[in-house]
C-alpha positions as CSV (number, residue, x, y, z in Angstrom):
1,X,-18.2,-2.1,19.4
2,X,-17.7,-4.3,16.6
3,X,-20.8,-3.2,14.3
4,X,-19.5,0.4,14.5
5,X,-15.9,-0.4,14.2
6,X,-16.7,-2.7,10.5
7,X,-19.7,0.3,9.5
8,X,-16.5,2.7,8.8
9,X,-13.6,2.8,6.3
10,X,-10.5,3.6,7.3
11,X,-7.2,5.6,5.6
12,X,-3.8,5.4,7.3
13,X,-0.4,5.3,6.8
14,X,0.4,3.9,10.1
15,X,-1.0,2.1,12.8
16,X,-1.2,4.6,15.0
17,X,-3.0,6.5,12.3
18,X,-5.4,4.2,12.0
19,X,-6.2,4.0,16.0
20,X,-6.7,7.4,15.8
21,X,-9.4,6.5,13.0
22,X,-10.6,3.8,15.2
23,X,-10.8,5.8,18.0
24,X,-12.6,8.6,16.4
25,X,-15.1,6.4,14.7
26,X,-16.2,4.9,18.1
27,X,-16.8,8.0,19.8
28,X,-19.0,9.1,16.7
29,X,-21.1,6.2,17.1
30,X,-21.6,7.1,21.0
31,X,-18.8,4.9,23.1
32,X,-16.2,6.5,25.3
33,X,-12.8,5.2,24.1
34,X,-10.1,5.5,25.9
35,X,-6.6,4.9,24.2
36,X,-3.4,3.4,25.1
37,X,-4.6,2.3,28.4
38,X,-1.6,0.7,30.8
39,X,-1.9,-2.8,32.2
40,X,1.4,-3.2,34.0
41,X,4.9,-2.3,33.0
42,X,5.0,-1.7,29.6
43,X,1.9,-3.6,28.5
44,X,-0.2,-1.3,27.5
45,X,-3.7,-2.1,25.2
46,X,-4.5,0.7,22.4
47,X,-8.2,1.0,23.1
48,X,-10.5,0.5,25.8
49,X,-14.5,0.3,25.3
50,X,-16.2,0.1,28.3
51,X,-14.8,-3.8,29.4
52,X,-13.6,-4.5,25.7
53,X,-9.8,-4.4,24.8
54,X,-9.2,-3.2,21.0
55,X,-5.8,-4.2,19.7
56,X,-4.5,-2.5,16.1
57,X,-1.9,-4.5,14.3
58,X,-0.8,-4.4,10.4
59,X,1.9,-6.0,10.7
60,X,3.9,-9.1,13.3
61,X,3.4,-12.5,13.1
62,X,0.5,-14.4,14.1
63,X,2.2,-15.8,17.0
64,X,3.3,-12.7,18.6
65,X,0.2,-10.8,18.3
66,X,-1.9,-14.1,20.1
67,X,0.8,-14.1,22.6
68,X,0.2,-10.3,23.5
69,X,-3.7,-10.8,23.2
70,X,-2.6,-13.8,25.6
71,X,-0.9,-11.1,27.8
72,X,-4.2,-8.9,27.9
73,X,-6.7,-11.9,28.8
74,X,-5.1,-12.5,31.5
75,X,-6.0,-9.1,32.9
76,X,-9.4,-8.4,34.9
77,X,-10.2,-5.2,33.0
78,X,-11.4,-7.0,30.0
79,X,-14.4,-9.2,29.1
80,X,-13.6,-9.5,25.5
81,X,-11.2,-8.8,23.1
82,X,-11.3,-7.0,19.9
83,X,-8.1,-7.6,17.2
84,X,-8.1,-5.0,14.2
85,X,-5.6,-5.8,11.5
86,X,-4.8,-5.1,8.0
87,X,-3.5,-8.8,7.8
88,X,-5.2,-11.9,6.5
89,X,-3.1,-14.2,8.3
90,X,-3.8,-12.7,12.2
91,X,-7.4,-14.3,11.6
92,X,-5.8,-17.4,12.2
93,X,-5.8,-15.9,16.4
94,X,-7.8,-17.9,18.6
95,X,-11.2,-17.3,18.8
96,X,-10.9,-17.5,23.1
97,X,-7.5,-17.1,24.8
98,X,-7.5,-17.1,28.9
99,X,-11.3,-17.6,28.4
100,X,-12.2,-14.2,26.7
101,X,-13.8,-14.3,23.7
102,X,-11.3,-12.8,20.5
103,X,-12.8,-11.0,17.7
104,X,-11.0,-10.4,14.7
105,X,-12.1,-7.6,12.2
106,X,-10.3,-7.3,8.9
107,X,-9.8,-3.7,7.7
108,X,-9.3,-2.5,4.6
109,X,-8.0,1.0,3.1
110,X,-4.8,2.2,4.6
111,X,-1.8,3.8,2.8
112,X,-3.4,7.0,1.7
């Protein structure tokens, strides 16, 4: 998931823009991609890959996107978590939360 999510560039002007990008750029490399999947109430995960949970963000602070990554951990659905972000300073998101590995990919682009 992560190898084909960095192998493509992506233009947006929003974020939702840019998890339609996502999205389309993981089906082209062969996974079924499921967006804005519901966990409970109004939590509610942009992408699901198989048993990974993709998260878009370009903008919030670093402690409210770890809390909601916190949020998604705790849910059985996931094995991992993926964190795409147009922000330098989410990297600084644990690398495990609720003992789920986090990956965070830096994307360029945007703003077309």
């Amino acid at each position: 998931v992560c190898a084909a999510i960095r192998a493509h560039r992506y233009v947006w002007q929003n974020e939702n823009q840019l998890q339609e990008g996502l999205a389309g750029a993981l089906a082209a490399s062969g996974w079924t991609v499921e967006r804005e999947v519901r966990l409970s109430g109004a939590s509610r995960i942009d992408l699901l890959i198989g048993r990974v949970g993709v998260e878009v963000k370009i903008a919030g602070t670093t402690e409210t996107v770890a809390r909601q990554l916190q949020r998604y951990a705790a849910s059985d659905l996931f094995d991992a978590l993926v964190l795409v972000t147009s922000r330098a300073r989410h990297r600084a998101v644990p690398a495990v939360l609720g003992g789920k590995p986090v990956t965070v990919i830096m994307v360029g682009g945007g703003f077309a």
